[in-house]
N, C-alpha and C positions, 0 to 999 in steps of 0.2 A: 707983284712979288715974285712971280716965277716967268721969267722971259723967253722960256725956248719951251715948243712942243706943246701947247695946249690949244685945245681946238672949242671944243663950244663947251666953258664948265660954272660949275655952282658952284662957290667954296663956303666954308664953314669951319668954324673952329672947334676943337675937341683937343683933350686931354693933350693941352702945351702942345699943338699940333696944328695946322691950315690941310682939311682935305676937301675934296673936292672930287665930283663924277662929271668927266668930259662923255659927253653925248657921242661925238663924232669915234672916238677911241673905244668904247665898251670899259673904263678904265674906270679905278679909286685908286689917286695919288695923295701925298700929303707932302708938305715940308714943316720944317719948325720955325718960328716966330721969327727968323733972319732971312726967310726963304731959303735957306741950306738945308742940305742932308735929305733930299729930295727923296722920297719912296713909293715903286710900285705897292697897293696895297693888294689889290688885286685883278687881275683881268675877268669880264665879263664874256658872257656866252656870246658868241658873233651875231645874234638876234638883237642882243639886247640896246636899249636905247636909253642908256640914265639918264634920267631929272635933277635929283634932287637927292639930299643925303642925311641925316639927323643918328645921331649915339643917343643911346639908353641903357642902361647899364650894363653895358659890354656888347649892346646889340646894334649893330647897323642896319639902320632902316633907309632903302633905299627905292626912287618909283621908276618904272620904267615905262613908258610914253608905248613902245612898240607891243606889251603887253596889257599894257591897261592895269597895273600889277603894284601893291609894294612889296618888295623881298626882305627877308631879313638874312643877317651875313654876323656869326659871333665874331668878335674882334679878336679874340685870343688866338682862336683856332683858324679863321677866314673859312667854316662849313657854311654853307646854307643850312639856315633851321626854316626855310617854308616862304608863303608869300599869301598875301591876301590881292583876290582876282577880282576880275568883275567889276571893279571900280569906273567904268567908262565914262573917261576922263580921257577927252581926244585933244588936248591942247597942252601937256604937259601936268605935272602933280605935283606943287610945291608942300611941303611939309613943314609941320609943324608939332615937337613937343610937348602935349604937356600932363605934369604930374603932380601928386598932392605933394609932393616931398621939396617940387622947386617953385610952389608958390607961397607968396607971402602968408603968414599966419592968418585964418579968418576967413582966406579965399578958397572956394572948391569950385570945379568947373565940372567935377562930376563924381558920382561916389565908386567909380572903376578906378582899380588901381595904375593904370596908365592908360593914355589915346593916343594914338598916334594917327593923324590928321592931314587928310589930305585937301588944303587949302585955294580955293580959285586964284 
């Protein structure tokens, strides 16, 4: 979908959007559903090394391989609100969603109001 300038990324889709964290750049790009309209979302700290990327209600959760880390990143404003450490996880930290509100009726995976999951 996007032909120039990406180097090692993970894409995902969000809100009529394709974004994606290249490793190689410290970068969150996105384009829209045509691969058009291409956007810095934001650049990362020169340390950092992103994995892996998931939205939750305005919050970007993202892991970082060189920290052992997920961060999270508000979408509206692009601040940091914080990160959880300590996860060591030396071969990358795929992510995964999930929440009582986007499972089927009937199903609960846990009685917390969100997890956010860092998957082998």
């Amino acid at each position: 979908m996007v032909a120039e300038s990406t180097e090692w990324n993970n894409p995902r889709l969000f809100s009529n959007r394709l974004y994606w964290v290249d490793s190689r750049t410290g970068r969150i790009e996105s384009v829209d559903f045509n691969g058009n309209n291409r956007q810095r979302f934001k650049t990362l700290p020169f340390s950092s090394q992103p994995y892996d990327i998931v939205l939750y209600s305005g919050v970007f959760y993202y892991s970082d391989t060189s920290s052992q880390s997920i961060n999270k990143i508000d979408k509206a404003t692009k601040q940091s609100l914080g990160s959880y450490t300590g996860l060591g996880a030396s071969n990358g930290l795929r992510l995964a969603m999930f929440s009582p509100v986007r499972q089927p009726k009937g199903m609960y995976l846990s009685t917390h109001s969100e997890i956010v999951a860092a998957v082998p």
